[in-house]
N, CA, C and O atoms as CSV, one atom per row, in Angstrom:
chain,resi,resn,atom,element,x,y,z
A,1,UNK,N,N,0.819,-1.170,0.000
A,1,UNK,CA,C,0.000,0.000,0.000
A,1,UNK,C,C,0.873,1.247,0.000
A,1,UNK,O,O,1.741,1.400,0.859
A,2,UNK,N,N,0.609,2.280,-1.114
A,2,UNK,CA,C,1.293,3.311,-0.789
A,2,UNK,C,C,1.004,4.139,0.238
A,2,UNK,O,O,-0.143,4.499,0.500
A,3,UNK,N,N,2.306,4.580,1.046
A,3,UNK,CA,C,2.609,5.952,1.900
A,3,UNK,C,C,1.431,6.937,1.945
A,3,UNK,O,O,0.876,7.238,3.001
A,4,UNK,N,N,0.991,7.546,0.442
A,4,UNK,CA,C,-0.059,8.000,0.859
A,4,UNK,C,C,-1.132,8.082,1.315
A,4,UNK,O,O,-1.429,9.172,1.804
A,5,UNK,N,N,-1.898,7.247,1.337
A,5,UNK,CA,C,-2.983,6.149,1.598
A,5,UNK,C,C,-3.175,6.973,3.297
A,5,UNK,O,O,-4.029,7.763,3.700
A,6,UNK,N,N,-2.070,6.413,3.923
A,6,UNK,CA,C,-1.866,6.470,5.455
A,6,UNK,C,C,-1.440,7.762,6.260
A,6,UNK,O,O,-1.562,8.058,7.449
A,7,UNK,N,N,-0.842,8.491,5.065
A,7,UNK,CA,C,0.293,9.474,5.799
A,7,UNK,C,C,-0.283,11.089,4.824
A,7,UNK,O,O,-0.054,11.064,3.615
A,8,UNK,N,N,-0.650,11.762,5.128
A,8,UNK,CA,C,-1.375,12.698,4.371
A,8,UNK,C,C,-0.736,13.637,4.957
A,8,UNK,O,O,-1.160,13.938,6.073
A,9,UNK,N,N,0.551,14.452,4.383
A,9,UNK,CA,C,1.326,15.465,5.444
A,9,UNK,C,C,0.325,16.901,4.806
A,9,UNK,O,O,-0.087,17.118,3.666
A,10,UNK,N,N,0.176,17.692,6.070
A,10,UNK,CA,C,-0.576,19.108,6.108
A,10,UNK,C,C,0.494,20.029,5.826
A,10,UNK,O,O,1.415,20.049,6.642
A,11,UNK,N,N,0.560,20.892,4.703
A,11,UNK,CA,C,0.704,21.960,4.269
A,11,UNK,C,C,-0.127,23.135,4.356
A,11,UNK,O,O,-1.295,23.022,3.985
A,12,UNK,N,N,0.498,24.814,5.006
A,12,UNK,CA,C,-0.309,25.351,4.886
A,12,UNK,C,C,-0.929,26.290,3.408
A,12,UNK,O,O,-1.000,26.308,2.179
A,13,UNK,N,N,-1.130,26.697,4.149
A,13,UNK,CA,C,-2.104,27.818,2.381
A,13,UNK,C,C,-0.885,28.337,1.866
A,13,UNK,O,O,-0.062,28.709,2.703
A,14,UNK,N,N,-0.581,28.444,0.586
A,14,UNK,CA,C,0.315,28.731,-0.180
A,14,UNK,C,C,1.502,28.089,-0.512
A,14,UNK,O,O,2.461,28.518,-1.155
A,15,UNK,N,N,1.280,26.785,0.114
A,15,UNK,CA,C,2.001,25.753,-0.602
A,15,UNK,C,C,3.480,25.183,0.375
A,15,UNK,O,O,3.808,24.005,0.516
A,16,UNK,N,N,4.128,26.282,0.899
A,16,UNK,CA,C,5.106,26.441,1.566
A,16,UNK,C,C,5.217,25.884,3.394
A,16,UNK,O,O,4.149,25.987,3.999
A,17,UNK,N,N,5.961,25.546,3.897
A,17,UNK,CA,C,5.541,25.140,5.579
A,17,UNK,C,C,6.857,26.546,5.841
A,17,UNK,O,O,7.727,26.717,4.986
A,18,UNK,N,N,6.797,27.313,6.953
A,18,UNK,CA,C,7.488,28.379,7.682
A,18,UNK,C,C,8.631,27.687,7.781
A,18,UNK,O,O,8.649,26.487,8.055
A,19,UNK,N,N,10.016,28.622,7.492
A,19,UNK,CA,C,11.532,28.500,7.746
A,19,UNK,C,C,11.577,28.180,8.785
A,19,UNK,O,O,10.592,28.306,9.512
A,20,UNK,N,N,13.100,27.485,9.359
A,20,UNK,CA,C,13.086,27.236,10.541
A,20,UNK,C,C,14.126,28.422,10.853
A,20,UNK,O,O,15.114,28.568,10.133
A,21,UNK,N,N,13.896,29.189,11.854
A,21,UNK,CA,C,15.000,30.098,12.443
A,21,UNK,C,C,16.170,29.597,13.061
A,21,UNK,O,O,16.011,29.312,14.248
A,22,UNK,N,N,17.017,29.456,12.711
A,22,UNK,CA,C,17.982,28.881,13.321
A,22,UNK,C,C,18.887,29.800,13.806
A,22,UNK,O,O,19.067,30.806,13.120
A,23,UNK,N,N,19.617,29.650,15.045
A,23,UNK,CA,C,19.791,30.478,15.963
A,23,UNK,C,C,21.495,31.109,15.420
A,23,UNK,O,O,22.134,31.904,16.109
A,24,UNK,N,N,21.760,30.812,14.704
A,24,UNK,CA,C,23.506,31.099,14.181
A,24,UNK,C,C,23.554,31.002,12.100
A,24,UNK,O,O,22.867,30.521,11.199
A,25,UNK,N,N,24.262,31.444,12.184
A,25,UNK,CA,C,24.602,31.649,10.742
A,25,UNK,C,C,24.520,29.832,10.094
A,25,UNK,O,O,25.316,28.949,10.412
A,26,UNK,N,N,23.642,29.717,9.391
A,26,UNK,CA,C,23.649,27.944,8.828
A,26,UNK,C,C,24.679,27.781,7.434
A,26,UNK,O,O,24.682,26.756,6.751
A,27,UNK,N,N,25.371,28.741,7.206
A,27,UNK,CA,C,26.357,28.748,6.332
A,27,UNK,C,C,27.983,28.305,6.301
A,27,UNK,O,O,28.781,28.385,5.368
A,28,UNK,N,N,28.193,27.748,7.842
A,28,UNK,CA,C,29.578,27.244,8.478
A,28,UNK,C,C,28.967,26.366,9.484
A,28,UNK,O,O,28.066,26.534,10.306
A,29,UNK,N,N,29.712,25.395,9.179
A,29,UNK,CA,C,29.946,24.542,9.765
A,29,UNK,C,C,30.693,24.330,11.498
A,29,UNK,O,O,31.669,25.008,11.821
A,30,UNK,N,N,30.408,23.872,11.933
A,30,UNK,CA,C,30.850,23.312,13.505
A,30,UNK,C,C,32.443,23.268,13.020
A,30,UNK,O,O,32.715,22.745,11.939
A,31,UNK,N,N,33.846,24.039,14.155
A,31,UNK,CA,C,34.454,24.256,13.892
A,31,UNK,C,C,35.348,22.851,13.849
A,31,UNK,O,O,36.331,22.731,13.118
A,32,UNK,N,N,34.809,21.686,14.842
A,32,UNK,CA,C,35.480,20.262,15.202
A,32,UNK,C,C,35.152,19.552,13.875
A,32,UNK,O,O,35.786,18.498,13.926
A,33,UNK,N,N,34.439,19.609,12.652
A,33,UNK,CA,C,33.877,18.607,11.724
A,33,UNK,C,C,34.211,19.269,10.766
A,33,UNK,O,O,33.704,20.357,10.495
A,34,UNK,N,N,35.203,18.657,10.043
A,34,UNK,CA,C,35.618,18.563,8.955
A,34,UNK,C,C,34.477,18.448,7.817
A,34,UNK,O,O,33.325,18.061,8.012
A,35,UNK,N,N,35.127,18.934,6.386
A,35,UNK,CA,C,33.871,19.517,5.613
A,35,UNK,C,C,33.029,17.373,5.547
A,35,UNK,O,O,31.912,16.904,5.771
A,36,UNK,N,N,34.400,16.767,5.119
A,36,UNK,CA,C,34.231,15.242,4.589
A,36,UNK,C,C,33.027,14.796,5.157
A,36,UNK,O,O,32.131,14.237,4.525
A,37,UNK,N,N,33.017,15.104,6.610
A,37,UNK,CA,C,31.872,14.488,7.570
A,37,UNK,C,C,30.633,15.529,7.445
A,37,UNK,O,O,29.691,15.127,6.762
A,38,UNK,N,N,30.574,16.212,7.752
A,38,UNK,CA,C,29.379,17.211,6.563
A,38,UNK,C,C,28.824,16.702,5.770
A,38,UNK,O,O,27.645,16.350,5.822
A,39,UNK,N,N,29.812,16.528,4.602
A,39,UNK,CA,C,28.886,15.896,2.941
A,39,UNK,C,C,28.693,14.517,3.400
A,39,UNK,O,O,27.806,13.902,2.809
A,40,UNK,N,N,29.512,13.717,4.591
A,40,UNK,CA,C,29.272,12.344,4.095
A,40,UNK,C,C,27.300,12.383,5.179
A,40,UNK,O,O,26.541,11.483,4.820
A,41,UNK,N,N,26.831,13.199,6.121
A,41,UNK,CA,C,26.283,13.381,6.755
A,41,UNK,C,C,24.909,13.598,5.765
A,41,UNK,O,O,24.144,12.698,5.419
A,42,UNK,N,N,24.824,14.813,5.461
A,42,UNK,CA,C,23.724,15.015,4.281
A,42,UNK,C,C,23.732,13.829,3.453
A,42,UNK,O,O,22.708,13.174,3.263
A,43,UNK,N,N,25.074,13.476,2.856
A,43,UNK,CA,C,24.345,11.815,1.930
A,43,UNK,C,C,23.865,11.098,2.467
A,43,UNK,O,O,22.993,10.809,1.648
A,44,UNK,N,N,23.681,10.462,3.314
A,44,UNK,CA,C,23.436,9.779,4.506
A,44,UNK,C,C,21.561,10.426,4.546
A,44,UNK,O,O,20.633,9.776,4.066
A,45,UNK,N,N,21.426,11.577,5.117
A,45,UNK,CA,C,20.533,11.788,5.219
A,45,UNK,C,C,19.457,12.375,4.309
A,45,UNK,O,O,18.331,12.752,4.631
A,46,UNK,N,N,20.211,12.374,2.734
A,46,UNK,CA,C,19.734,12.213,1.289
A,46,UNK,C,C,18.780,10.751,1.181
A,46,UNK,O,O,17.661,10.637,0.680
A,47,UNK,N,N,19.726,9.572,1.904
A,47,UNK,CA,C,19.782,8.329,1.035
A,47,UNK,C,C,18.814,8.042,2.256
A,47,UNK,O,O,17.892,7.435,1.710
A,48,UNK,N,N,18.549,8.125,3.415
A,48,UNK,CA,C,17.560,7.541,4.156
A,48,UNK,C,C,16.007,8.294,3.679
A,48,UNK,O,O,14.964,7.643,3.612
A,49,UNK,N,N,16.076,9.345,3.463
A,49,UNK,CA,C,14.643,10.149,3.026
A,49,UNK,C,C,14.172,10.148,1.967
A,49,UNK,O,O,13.139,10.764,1.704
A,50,UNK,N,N,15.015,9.262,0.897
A,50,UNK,CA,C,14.990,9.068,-0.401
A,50,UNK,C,C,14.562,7.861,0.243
A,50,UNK,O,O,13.360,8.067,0.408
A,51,UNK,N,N,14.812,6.761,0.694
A,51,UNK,CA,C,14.004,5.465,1.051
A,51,UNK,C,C,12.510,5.309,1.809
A,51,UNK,O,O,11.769,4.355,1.572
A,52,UNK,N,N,12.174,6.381,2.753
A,52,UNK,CA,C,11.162,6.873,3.085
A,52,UNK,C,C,10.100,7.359,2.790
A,52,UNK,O,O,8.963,7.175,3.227
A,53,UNK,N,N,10.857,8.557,1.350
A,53,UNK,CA,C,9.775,8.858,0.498
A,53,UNK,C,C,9.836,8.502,-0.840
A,53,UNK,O,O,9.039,8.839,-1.715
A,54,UNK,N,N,10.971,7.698,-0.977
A,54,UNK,CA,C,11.061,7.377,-2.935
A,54,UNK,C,C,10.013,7.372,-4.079
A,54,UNK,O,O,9.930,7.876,-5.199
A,55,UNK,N,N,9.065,6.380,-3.099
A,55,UNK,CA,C,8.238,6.271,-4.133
A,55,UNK,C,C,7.668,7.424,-4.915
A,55,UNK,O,O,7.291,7.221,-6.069
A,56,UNK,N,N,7.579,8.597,-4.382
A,56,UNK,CA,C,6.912,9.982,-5.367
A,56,UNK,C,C,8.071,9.916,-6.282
A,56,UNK,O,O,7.779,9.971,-7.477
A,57,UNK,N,N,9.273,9.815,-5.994
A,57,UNK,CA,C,10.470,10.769,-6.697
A,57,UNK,C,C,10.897,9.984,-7.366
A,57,UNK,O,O,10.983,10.433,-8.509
A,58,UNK,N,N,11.410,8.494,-7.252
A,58,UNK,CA,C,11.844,8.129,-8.176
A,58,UNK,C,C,11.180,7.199,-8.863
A,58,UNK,O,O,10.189,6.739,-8.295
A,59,UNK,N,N,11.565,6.602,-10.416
A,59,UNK,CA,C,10.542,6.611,-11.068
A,59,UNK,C,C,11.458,4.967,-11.788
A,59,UNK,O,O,10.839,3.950,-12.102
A,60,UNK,N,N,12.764,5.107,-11.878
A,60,UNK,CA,C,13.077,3.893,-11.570
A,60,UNK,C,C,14.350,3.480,-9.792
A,60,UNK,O,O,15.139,4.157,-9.133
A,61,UNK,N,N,13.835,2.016,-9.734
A,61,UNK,CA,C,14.381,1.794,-8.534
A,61,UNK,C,C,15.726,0.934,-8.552
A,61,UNK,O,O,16.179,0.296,-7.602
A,62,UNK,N,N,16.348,1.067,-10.017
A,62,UNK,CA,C,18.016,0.537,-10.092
A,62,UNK,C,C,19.060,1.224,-8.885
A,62,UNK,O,O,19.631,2.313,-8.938
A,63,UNK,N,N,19.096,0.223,-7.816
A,63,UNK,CA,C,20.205,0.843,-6.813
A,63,UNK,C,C,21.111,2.168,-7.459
A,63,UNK,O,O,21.012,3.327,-7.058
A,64,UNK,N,N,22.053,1.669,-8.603
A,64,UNK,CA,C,23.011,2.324,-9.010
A,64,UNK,C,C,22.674,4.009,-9.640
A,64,UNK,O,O,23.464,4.945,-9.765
A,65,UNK,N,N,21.203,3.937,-9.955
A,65,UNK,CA,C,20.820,5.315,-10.423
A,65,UNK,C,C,20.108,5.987,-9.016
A,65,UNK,O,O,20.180,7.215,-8.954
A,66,UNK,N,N,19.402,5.259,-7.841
A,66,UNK,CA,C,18.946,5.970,-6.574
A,66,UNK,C,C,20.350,6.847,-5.984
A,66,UNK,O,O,20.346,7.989,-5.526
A,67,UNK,N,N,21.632,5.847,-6.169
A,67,UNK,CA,C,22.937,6.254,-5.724
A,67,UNK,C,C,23.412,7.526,-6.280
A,67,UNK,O,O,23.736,8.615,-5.807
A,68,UNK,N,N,23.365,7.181,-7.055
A,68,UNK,CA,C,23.817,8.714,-8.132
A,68,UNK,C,C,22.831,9.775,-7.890
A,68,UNK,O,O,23.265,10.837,-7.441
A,69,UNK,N,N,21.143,9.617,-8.193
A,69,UNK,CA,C,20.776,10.555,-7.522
A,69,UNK,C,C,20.677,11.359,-6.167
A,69,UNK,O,O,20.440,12.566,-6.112
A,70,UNK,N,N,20.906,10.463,-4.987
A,70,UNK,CA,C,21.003,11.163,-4.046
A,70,UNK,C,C,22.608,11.605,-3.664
A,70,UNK,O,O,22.790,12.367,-2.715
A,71,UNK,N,N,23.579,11.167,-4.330
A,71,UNK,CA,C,24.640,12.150,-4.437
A,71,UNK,C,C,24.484,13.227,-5.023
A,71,UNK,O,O,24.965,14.232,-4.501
A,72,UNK,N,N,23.748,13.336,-6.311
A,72,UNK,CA,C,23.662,14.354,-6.476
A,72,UNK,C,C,22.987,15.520,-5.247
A,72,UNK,O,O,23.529,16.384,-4.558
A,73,UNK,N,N,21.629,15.076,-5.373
A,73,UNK,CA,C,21.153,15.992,-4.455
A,73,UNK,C,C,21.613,15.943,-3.112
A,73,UNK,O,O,20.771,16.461,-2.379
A,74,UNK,N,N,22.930,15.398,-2.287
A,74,UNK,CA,C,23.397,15.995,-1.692
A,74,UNK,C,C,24.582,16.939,-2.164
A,74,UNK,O,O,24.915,17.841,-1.396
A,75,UNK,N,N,25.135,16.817,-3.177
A,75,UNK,CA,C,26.558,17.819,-3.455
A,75,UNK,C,C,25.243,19.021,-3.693
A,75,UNK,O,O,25.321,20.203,-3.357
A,76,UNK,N,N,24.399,18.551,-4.166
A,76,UNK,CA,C,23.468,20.393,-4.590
A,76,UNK,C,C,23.385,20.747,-3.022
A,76,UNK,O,O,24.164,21.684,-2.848
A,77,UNK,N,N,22.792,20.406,-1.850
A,77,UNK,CA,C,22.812,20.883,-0.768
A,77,UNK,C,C,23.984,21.419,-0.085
A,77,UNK,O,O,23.815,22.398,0.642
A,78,UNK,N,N,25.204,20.891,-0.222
A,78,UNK,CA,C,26.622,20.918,0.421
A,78,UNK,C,C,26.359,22.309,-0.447
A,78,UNK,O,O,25.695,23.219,0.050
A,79,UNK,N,N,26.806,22.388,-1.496
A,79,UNK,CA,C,26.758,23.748,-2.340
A,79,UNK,C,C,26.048,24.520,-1.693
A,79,UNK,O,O,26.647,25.121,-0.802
A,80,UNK,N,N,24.757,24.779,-1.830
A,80,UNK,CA,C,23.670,25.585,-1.955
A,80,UNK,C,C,23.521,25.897,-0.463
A,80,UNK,O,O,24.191,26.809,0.022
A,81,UNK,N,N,22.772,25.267,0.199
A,81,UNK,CA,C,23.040,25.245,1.791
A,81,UNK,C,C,23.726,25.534,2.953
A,81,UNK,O,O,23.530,26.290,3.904
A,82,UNK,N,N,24.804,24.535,2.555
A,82,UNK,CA,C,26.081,25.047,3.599
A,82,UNK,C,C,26.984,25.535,2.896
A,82,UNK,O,O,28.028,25.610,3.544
A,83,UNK,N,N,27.087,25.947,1.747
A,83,UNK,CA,C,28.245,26.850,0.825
A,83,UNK,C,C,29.119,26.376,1.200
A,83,UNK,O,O,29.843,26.808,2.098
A,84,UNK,N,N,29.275,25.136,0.443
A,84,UNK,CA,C,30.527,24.345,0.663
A,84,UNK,C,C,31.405,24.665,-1.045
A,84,UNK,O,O,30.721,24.599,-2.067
A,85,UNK,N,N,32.401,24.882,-1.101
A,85,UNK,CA,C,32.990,25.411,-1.948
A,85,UNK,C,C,33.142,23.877,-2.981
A,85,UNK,O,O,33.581,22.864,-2.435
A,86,UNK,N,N,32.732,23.843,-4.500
A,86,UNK,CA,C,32.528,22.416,-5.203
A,86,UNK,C,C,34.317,21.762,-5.147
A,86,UNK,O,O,34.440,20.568,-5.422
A,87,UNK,N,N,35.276,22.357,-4.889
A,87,UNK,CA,C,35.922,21.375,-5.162
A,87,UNK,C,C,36.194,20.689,-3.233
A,87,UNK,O,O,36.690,19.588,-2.992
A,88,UNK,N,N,35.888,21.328,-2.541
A,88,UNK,CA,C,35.627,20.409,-1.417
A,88,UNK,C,C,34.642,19.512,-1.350
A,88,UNK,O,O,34.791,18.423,-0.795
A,89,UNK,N,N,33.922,19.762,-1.719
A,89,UNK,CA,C,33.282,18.812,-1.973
A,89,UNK,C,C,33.322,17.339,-2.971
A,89,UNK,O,O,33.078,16.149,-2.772
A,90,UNK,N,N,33.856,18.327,-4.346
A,90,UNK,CA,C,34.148,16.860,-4.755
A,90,UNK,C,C,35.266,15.632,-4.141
A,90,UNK,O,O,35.309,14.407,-4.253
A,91,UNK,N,N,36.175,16.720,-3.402
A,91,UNK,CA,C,37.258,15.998,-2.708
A,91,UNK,C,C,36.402,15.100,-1.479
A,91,UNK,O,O,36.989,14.134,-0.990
A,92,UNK,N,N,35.254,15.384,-1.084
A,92,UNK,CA,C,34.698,14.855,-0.176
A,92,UNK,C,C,34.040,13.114,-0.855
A,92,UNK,O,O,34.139,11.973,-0.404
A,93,UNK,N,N,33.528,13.560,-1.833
A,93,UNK,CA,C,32.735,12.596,-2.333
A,93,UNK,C,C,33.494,11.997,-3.272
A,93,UNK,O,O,32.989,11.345,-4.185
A,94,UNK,N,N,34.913,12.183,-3.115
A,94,UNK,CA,C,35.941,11.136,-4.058
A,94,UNK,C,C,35.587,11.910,-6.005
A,94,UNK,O,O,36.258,11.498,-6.952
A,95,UNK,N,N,34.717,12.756,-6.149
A,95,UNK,CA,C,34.601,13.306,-7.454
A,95,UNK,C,C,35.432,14.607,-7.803
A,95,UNK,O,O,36.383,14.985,-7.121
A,96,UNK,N,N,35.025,15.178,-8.809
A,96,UNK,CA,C,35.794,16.296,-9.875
A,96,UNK,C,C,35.052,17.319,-8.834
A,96,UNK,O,O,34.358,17.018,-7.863
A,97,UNK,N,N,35.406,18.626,-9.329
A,97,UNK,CA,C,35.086,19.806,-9.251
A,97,UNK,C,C,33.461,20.002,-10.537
A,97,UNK,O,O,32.354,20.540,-10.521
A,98,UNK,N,N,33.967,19.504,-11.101
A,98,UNK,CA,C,33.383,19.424,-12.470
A,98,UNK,C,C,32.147,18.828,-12.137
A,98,UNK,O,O,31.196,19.608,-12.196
A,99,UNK,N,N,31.895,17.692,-11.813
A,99,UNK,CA,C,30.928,16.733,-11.933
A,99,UNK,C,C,30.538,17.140,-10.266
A,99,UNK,O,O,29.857,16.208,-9.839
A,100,UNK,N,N,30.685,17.951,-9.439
A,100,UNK,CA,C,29.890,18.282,-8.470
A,100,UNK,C,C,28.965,19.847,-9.350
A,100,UNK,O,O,27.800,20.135,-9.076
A,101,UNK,N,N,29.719,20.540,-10.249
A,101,UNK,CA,C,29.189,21.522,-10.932
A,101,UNK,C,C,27.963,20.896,-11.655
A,101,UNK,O,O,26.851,21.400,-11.497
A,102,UNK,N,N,28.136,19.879,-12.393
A,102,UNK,CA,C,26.830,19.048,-13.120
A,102,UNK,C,C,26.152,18.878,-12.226
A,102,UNK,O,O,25.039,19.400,-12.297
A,103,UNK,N,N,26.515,18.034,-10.913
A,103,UNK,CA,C,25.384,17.468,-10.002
A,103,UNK,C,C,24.409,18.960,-9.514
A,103,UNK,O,O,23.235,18.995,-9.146
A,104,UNK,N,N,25.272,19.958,-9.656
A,104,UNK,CA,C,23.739,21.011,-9.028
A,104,UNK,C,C,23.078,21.675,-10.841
A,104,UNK,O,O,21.970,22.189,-10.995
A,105,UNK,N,N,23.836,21.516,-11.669
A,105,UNK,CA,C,23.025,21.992,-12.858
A,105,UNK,C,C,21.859,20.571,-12.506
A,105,UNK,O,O,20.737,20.993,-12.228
A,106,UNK,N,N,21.930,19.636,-12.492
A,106,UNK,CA,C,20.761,18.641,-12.963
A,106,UNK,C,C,19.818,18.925,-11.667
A,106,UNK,O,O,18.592,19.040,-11.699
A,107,UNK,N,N,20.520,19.000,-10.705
A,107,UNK,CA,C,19.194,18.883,-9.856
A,107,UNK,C,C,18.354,19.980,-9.706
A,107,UNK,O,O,17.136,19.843,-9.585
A,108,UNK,N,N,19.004,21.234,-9.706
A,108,UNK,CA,C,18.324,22.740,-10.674
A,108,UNK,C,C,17.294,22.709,-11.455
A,108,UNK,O,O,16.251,23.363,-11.448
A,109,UNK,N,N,17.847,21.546,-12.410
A,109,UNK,CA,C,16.676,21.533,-13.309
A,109,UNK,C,C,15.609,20.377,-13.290
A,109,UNK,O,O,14.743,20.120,-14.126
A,110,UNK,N,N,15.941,19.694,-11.990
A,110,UNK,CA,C,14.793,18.785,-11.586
A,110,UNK,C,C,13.880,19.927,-10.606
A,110,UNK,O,O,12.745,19.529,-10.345
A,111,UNK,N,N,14.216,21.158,-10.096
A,111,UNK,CA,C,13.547,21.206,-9.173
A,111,UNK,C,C,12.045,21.732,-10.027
A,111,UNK,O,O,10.974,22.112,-9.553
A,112,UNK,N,N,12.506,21.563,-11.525
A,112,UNK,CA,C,10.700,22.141,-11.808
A,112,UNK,C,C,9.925,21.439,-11.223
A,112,UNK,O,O,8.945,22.024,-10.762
A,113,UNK,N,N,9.999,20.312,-11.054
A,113,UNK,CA,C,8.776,19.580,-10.756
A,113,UNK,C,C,8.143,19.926,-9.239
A,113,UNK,O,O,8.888,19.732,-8.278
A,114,UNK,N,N,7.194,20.281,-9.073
A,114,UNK,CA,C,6.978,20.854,-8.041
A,114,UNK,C,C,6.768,19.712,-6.283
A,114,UNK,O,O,6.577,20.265,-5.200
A,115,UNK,N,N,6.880,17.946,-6.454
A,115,UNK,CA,C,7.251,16.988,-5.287
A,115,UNK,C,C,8.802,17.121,-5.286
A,115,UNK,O,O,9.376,16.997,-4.204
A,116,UNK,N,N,9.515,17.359,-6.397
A,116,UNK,CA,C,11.407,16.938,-6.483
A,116,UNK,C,C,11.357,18.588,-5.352
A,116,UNK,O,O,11.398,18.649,-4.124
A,117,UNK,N,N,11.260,19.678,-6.329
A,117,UNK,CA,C,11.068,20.494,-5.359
A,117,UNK,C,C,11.033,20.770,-3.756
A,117,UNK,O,O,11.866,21.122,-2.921
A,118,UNK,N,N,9.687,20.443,-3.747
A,118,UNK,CA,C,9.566,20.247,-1.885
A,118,UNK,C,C,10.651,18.948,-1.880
A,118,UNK,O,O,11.383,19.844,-1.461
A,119,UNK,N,N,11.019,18.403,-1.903
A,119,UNK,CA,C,11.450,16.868,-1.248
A,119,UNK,C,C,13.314,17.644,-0.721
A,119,UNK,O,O,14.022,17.462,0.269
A,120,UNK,N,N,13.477,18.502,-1.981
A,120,UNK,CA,C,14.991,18.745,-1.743
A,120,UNK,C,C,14.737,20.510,-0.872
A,120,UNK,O,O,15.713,20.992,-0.298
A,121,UNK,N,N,13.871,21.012,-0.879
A,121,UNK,CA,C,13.692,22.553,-0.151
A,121,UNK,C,C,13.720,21.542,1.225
A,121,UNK,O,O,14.795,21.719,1.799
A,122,UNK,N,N,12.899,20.567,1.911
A,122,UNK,CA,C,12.533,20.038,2.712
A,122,UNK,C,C,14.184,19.257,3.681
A,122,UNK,O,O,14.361,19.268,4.899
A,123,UNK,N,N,15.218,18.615,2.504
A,123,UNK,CA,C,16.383,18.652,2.839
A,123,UNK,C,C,17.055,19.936,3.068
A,123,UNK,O,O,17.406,20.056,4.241
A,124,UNK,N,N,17.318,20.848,2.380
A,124,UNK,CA,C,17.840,21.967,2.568
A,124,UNK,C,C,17.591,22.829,4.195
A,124,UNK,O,O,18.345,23.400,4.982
A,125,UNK,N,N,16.140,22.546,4.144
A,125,UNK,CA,C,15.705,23.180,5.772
A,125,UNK,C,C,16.468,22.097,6.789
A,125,UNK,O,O,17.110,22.672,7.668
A,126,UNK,N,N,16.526,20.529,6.844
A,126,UNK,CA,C,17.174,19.876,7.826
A,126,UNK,C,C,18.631,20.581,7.753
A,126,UNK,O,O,18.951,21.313,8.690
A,127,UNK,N,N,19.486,20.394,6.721
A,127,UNK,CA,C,20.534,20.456,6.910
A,127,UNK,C,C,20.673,21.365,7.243
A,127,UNK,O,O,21.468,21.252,8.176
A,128,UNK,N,N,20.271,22.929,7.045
A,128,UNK,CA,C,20.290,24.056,7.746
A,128,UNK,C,C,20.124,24.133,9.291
A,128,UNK,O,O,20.864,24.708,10.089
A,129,UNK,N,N,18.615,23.193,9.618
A,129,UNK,CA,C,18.482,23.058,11.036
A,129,UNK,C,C,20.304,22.580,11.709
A,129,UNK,O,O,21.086,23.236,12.397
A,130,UNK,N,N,20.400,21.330,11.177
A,130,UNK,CA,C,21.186,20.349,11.789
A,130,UNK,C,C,22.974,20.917,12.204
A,130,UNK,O,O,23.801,20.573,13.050
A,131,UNK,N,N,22.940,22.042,10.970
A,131,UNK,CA,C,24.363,22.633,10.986
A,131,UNK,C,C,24.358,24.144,11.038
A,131,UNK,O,O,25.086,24.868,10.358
A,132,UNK,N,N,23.333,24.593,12.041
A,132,UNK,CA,C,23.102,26.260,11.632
A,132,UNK,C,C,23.840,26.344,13.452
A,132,UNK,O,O,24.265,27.450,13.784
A,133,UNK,N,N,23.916,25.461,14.244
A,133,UNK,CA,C,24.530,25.932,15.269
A,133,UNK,C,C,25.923,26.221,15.039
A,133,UNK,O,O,26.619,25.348,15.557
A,134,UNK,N,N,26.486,26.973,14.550
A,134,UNK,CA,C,28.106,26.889,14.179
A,134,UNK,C,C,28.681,28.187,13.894
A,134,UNK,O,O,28.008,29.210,13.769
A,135,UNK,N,N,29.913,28.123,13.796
A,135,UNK,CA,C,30.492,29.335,13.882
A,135,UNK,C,C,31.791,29.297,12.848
A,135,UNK,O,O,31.953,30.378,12.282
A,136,UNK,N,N,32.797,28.214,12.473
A,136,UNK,CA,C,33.711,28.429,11.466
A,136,UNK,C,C,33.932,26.825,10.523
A,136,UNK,O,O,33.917,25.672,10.953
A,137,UNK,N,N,34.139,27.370,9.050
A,137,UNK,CA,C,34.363,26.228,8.433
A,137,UNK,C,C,35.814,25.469,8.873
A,137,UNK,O,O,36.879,26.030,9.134
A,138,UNK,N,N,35.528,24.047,8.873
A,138,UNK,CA,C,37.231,23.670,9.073
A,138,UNK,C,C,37.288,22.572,7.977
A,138,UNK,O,O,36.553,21.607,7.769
A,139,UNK,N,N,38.982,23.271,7.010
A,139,UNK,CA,C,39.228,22.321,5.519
A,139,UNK,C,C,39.788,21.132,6.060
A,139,UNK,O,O,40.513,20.616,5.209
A,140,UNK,N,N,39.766,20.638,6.861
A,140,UNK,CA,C,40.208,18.791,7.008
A,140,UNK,C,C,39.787,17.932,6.255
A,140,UNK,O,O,40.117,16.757,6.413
């Protein structure tokens, strides 16, 4: 039985649920955690919410393409989110500079769809929650 059936999440009027205020700048990172543990953190919490809610988003369920997509849409968050600079990142995720630059062009242009959308705004607010207590980036 699908998720929806059971689980009917409330949105208010205009489509959007309220920012979370987070009490410190969500743009740096905790000064003890290295960027590596950061990105490997958001993938992590890409790849569990992608199993939770997949079924809207993805459309096939080949391990090797769920993988790739939720790397992507975590290097778009590391970017976008915590302004993680792409070649730390790719150094994080063992990739290019380059191919973390693709991973946020594609998911950019997934966000037309208005579930890909919420699903990755909806990541963007955790990881903000999760890393907005902080005060300096550290390159380890």
């Amino acid at each position: 039985m699908p998720l929806e059936k059971h689980f009917e999440p409330q949105v208010p009027q205009g489509g959007r649920l309220p920012a979370f205020d987070a009490p410190a700048d969500p743009s740096r990172l905790p000064a003890s955690m290295p960027i590596r543990t950061a990105c490997r953190i958001v993938r992590q919490m890409v790849a569990e919410l992608i199993l939770l809610f997949g079924d809207r988003l993805m459309l096939r369920r080949d391990r090797r393409r769920c993988a790739c997509h939720a790397r992507q849409i975590a290097t778009y968050v590391c970017h976008v989110s915590l302004q993680i600079p792409m070649r730390d990142i790719g150094h994080a995720f063992g990739r290019d500079r380059t191919t973390v630059g693709h991973a946020c062009h594609v998911v950019e242009d997934r966000r037309d769809d208005a579930a890909f959308d919420n699903f990755v705004s909806a990541i963007e607010r955790i990881a903000t929650a999760v890393f907005g207590l902080s005060e300096v980036l550290s390159h380890d």
